[in-house]
VEXVO-872728 format. One record per residue: x, y, z of N, C-alpha, C in turn. Coordinates in steps of 0.05 Angstrom, whole numbers, plus 5000, padded with zeros to 4 digits. Example, Ala and Ser with C-alpha at 12.3 -4.5 7.8 and 13.67 -1.06 7.14 Angstrom:
526448865156524649105156526449345156
525749555142527349795143525850015157
//
This chain:
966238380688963738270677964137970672
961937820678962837470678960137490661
960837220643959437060621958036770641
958836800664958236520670955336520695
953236400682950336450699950436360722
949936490751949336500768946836360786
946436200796943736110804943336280831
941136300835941636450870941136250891
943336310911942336160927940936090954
938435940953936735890963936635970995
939035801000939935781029942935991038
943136251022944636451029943936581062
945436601073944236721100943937061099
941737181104941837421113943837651117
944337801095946238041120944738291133
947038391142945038661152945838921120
944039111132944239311103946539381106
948439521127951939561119952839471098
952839131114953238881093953138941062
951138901065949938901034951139111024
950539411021950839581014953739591003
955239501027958239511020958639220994
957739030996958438790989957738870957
954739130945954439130922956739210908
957939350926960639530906963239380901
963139170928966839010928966038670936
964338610928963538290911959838310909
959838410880956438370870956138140872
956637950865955837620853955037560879
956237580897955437370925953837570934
954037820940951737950961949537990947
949537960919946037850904944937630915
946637420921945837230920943937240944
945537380965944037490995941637530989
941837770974939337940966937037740953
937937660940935837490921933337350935
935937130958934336920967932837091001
933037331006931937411024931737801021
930237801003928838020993928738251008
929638471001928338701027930338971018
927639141003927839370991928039641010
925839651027925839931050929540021047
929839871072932939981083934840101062
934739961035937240031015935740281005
932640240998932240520981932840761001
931140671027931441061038934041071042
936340961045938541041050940941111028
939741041007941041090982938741400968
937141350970935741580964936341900980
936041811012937942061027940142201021
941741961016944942041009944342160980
943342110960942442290940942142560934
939542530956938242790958939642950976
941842850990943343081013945543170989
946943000976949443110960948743200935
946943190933945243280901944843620910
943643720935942543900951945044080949
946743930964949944080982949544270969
951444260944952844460922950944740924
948244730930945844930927946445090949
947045020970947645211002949845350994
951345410974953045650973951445680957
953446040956951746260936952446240902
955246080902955746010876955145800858
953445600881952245410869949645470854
948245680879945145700869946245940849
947946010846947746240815948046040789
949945860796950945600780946945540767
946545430792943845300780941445510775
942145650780940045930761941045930732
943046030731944646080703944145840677
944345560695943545340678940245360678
938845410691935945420684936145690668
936445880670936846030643937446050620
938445830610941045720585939445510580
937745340598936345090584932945280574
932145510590929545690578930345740554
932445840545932746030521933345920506
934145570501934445380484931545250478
928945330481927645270480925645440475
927345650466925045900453924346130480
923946070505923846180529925046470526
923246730517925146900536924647000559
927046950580927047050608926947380606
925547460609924547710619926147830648
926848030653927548170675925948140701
923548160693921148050725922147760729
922447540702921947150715924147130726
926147350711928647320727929547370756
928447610766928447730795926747460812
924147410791923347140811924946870817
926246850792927946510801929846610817
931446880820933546950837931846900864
930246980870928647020888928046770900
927946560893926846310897929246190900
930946200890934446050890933945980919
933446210932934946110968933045820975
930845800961929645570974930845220961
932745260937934045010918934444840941
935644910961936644640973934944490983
932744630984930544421007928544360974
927344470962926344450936927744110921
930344190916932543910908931543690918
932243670952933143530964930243320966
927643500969924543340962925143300948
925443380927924243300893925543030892
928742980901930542750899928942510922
927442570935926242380960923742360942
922742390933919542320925919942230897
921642310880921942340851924041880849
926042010873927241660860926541420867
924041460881921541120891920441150868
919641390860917841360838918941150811
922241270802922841210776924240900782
925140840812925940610815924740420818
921140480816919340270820917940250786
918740360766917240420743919240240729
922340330733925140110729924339850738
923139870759923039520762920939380757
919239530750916339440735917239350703
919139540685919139470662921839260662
923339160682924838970684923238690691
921138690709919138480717917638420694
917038600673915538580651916938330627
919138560634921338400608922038190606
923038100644924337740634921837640654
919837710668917737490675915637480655
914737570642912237670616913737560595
915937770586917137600560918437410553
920837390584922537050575922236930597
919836970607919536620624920736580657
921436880657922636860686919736850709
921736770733919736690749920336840782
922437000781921837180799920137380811
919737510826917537610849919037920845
916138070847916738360836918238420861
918838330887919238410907922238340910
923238170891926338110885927238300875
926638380846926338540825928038850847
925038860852925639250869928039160892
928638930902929838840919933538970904
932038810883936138850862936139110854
934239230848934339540844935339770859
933439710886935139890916937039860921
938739580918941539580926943239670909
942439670884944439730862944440100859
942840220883941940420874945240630888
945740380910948040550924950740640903
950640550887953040650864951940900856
948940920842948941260849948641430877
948541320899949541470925952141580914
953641330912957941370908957941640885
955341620866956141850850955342080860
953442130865951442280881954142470905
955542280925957542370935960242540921
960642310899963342430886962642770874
960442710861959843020842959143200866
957343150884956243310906958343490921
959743290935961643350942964243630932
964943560900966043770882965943910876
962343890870961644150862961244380880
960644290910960544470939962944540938
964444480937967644700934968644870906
967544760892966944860864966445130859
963045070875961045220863960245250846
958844990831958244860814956744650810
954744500787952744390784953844160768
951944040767952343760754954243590751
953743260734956243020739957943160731
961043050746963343170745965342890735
963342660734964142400719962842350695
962342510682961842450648964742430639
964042390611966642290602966942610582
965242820586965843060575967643160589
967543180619969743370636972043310633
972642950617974643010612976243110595
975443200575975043410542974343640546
975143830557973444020568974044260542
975544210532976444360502974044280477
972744040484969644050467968444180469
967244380450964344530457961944430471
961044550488958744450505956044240477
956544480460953544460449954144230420
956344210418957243940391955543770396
956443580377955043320377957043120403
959443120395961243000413960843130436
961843350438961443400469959043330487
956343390471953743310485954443020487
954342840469955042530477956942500496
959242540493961042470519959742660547
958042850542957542930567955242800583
953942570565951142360565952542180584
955042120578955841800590957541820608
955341870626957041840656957741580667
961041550678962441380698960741150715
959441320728957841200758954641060746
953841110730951641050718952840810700
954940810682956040600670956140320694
957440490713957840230726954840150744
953640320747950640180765949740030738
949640010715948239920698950339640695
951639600696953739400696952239230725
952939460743952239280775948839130777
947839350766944939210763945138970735
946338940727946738800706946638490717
948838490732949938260757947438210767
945538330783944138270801941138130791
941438250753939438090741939137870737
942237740734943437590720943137310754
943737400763943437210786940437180792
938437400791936037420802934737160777
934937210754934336980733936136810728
938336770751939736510728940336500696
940836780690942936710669945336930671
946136980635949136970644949637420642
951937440656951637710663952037860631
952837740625954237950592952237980576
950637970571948037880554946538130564
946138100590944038280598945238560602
947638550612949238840605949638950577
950838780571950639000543946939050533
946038890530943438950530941839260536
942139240561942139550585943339820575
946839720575949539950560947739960527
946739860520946439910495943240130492
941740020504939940330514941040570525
942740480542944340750550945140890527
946640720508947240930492946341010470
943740840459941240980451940541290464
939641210482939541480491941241730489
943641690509944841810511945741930475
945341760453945741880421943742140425
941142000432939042230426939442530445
940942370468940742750486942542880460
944442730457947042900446946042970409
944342920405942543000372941143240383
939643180405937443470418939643690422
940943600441942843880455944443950421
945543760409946743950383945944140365
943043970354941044160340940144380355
938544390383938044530398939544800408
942544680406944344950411945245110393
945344920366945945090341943645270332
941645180338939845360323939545630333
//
């Protein structure tokens, strides 16, 4: 993470999306700068969004995944007062065989949606509130590329859990505690703060920081510090919620 502000530059030449893609993960500072001064969202989102929705999916085409992800939709009903009944149950078994294609839409239609809502309340923030003067079309520009760090996660968990047979991040910082109770306060928090998300929030951090000309540390911790706003509140819900 650098303290030192970035201007973009104007006259950066073009790469192709390979380029880029690769360049977000093994030098952010300069392939923003690409990005910045020659804008262009399509290519990075559908191709980061696919890779999503294919490794998000995987784990579901075995039979131990989709019991995996029944079992967790059963455990998140009954923490919420839900009782699963013997019929709702025969029906979600029943429906399991369709998870992978069910997933794999929901992840194609669902991450334009939240990556364009992300860059609406980022365009809000430093063009509305501090004076920035970038183009919403930069904005979603730094968003899609930064989106490929969750592809990398998307892959790593996907990937694990298909041999697994098994659901969800496998880069929280709970798996590595696995002697925490699911339902604690600690365990839910360390199971909030995932690896790959730390670092897209870091990487998008960079890409803000160049897109406005100022400095990267400011606006990261800024970001990390909602994250872990949040991530306090999953881990207050899931505690209270499980104890009761």
């Amino acid at each position: 993470m650098t303290n030192t502000a970035m201007a973009a530059a104007p006259t950066a030449a073009p790469r192709a999306l390979p380029a880029r893609l690769i360049g977000v993960l093994t030098s952010p500072m300069a392939t923003f700068q690409t990005i910045v001064a020659n804008p262009r969202w399509f290519g990075a989102l559908a191709v980061t969004t696919l890779l999503v929705s294919f490794f998000s999916a995987l784990p579901m085409t075995t039979e131990a995944g989709r019991q995996a992800t029944l079992d967790q939709q059963v455990t998140t009903m009954k923490s919420f007062g839900v009782e699963v009944t013997p019929e709702m149950y025969d029906r979600m078994e029943r429906s399991a065989a369709r998870l992978p294609y069910t997933t794999a839409a929901g992840v194609i239609v669902i991450s334009p949606i939240i990556a364009l809502i992300v860059a609406g309340l980022l365009f809000a923030v430093f063009n509305a509130a501090m004076g920035g003067e970038a183009s919403f079309k930069q904005v979603y520009s730094v968003i899609a590329h930064a989106g490929v760090v969750s592809a990398l996660g998307a892959l790593f968990s996907g990937t694990i859990n298909y041999f697994r047979g098994a659901t969800g991040s496998v880069a929280n910082l709970g798996a590595l505690l696995p002697m925490l109770p699911d339902k604690s306060f600690i365990g839910s928090l360390l199971g909030a703060i995932d690896v790959f998300l730390v670092w897209y929030i870091v990487v998008l951090a960079i890409g803000l920081a160049v897109l406005y000309r100022r400095r990267t540390q400011p606006i990261a911790l800024t970001l990390l510090a909602v994250y872990a706003v949040i991530a306090v509140g999953i881990a207050l819900f899931k505690s209270r919620v499980g104890g009761a």
